[in-house]
N, C-alpha and C positions, 0 to 999 in steps of 0.2 A: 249763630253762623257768622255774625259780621264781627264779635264780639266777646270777650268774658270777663274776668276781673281785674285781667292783669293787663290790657288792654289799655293803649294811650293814645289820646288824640292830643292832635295841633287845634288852640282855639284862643283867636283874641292876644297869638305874640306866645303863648306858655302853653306847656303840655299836661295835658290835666286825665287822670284816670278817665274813660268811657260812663263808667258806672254812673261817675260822679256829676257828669253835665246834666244839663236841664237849659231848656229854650222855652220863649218866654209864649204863652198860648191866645197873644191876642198879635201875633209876628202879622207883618202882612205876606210873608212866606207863607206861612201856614195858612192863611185866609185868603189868598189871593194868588198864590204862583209868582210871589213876586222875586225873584232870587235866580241866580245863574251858577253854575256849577259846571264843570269838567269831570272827566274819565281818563285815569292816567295809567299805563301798565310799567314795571319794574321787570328787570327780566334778571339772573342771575349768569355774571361774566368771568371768564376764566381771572381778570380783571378786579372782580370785586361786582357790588349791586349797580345797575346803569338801569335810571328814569328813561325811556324813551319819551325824547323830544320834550322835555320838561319844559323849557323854553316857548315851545310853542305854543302851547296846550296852556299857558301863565298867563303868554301875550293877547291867546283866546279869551281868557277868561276875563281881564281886563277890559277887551273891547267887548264882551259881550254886556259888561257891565256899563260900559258908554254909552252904548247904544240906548240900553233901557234905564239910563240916567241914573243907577246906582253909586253910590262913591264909592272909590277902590281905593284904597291909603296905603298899598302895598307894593313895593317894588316887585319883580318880574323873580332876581334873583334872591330877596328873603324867602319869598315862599319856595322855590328850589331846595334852597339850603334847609328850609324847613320839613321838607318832604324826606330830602336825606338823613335828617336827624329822626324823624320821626319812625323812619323804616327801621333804623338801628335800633333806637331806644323797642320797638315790637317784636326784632329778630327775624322781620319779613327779608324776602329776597324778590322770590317771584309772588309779585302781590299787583293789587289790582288797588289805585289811589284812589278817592274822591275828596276833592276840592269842591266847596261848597259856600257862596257869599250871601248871608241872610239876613233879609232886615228887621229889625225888632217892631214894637209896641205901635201901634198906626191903625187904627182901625177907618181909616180914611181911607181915599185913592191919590193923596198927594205923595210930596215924593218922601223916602224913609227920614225918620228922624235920628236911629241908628243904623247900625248897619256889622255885623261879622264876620267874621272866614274862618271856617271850621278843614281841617284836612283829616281824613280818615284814611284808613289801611287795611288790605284785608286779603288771604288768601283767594282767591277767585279761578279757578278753569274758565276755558273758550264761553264767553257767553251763550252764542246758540249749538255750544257741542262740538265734536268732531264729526258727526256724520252728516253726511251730505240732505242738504236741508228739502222740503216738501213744501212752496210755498202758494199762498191763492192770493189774487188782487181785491185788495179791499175794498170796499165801499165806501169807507174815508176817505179823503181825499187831503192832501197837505195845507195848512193853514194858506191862503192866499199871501204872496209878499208886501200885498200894497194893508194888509191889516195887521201885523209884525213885523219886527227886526228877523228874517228867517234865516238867517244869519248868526244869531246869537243863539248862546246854546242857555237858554229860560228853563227856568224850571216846570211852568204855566204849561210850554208847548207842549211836554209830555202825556198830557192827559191824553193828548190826539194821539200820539203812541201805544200808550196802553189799552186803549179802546181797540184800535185794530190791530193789536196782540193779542187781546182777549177773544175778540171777531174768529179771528184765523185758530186759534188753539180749540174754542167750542165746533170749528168747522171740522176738524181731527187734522189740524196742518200744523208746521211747524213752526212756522211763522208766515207775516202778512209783507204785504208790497205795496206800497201808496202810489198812486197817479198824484199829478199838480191839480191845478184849480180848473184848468184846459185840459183834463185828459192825457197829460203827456206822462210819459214814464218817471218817477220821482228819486224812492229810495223806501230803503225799509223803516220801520219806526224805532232803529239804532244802529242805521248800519248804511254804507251807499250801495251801490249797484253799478257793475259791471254785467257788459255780455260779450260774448266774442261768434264773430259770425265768417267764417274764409279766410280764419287766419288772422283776421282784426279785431282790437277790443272797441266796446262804445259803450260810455256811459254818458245821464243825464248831465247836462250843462248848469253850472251856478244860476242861481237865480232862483229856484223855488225848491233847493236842499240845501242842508248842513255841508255849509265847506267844510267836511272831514278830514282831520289831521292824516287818518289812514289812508284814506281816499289818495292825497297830495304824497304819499309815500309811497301807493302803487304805480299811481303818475311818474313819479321818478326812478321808482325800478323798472317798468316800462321799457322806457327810454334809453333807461343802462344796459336795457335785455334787446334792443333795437326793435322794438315791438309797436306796432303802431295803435293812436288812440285817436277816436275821434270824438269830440266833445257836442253835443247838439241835443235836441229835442228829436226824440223817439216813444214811439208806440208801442201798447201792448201786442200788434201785429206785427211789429218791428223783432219784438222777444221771441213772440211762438214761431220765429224764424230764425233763430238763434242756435247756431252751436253746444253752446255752455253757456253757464252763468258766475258770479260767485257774487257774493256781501262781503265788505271788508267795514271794519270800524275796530275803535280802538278794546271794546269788549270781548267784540265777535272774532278781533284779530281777521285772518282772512279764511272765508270758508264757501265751500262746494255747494253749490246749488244745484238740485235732483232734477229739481221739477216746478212748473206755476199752472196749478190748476191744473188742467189735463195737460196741457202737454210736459212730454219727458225729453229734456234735453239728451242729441243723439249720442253727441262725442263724451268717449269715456272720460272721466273727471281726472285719470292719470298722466293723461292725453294732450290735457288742457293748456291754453294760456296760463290759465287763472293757477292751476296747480305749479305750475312755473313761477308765477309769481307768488303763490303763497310759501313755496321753499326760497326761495329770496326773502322774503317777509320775517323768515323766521331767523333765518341767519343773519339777519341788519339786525333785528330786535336785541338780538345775544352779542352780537359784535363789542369787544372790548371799547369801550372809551380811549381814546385817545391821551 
């Protein structure tokens, strides 16, 4: 699926067959979650191939690296430049990137003794689909901020992800919904959270979710669309009073929310905020480069 023979990745500065790599099995990635990584989309432009927000999503990943003291030895724009060669050298267009910095040999908890950046490429559709999603509040709850960087996008934190993905698909839903440490509305385990209630949108406020690239694009289309947001701490009673919903991230791209647990959100999803801004979404994505 991710991969076949013909297949090239970015690894360590040079582009090496897929086939051909190998990581080393005592990493403290592998053993520990110690490592940060990004989620990039490519989209195809009347233009030519355009990374959305490559820049940003670079400058991420470097600070996520700062944060949990990994060394980053790579400027912002080699690895740009590197993403763009890599797509050509695949023949991708609309592809979905992963950028990925791991540390080698350590079987300690001090800090890495090596450290690499691998980018990969790969065909991908809408992460959670096009149809309007079915989601239940999980029983997870999101890492507390005073015990991580929640801000950094780790590799580690995912486990807490996949658990309440797991949760929610054994419940027969489509996906899950995380509360903070307080009960307060969070985000999905890869994706943020919007809801729109009279006309207004409101999502969770920084501080115990992923500042999401996508997230900070709907913010700005918003804005362009005179749409008003309020940013705060809300409730699961806050939702079941909600309008509509949607999840936006850079996988999930922007998408329609059915439903959380029993309640069925009223207003049609054609109707919506959110469907207003997920056609704005799509046409920034595709937008020719300048």
């Amino acid at each position: 699926m991710y991969f076949n023979n013909e297949t090239v990745l970015y690894l360590d500065g040079k582009f090496v067959k897929a086939n051909n790599s190998t990581t080393d099995l005592y990493s403290q990635t592998l053993h520990y979650g110690y490592g940060a990584f990004e989620g990039i989309r490519s989209y195809e432009t009347e233009q030519g191939t355009k990374v959305f927000k490559a820049e940003e999503h670079y400058e991420r990943l470097k600070k996520s690296c700062e944060l949990v003291k990994i060394p980053f030895n790579y400027t912002v724009q080699e690895l740009v430049e590197a993403t763009y060669a890599l797509l050509e050298k695949n023949n991708l267009k609309n592809a979905y990137i992963r950028p990925l910095v791991y540390c080698g040999q350590n079987m300690s908890l001090s800090k890495p003794t090596s450290v690499s950046v691998m980018i990969a490429a790969w065909d991908w559709g809408a992460y959670l689909g096009e149809k309007l999603l079915r989601l239940t509040v999980s029983s997870y709850c999101r890492p507390h901020p005073k015990s991580i960087h929640i801000e950094a996008k780790v590799c580690g934190h995912y486990v807490n992800s996949i658990l309440a993905t797991n949760e929610a698909k054994e419940k027969g839903f489509d996906e899950a919904l995380l509360l903070d440490s307080d009960g307060f509305l969070a985000e999905g385990p890869g994706a943020n959270l919007f809801f729109e209630k009279d006309g207004k949108l409101f999502t969770p406020q920084l501080g115990n979710i992923l500042p999401g690239i996508t997230r900070s694009t709907v913010l700005e289309l918003a804005e362009e669309l005179g749409l008003e947001v309020e940013q705060g701490k809300f409730t699961k009673e806050d939702l079941f009073q909600a309008d509509s919903a949607f999840y936006c991230g850079t996988a999930a791209e922007v998408v329609g929310i059915a439903a959380v647990d029993d309640y069925q959100f009223p207003k049609n999803w054609n109707d919506s905020l959110g469907k207003k801004l997920q056609n704005a979404y799509s046409l920034l994505v595709r937008k020719p480069t300048n």
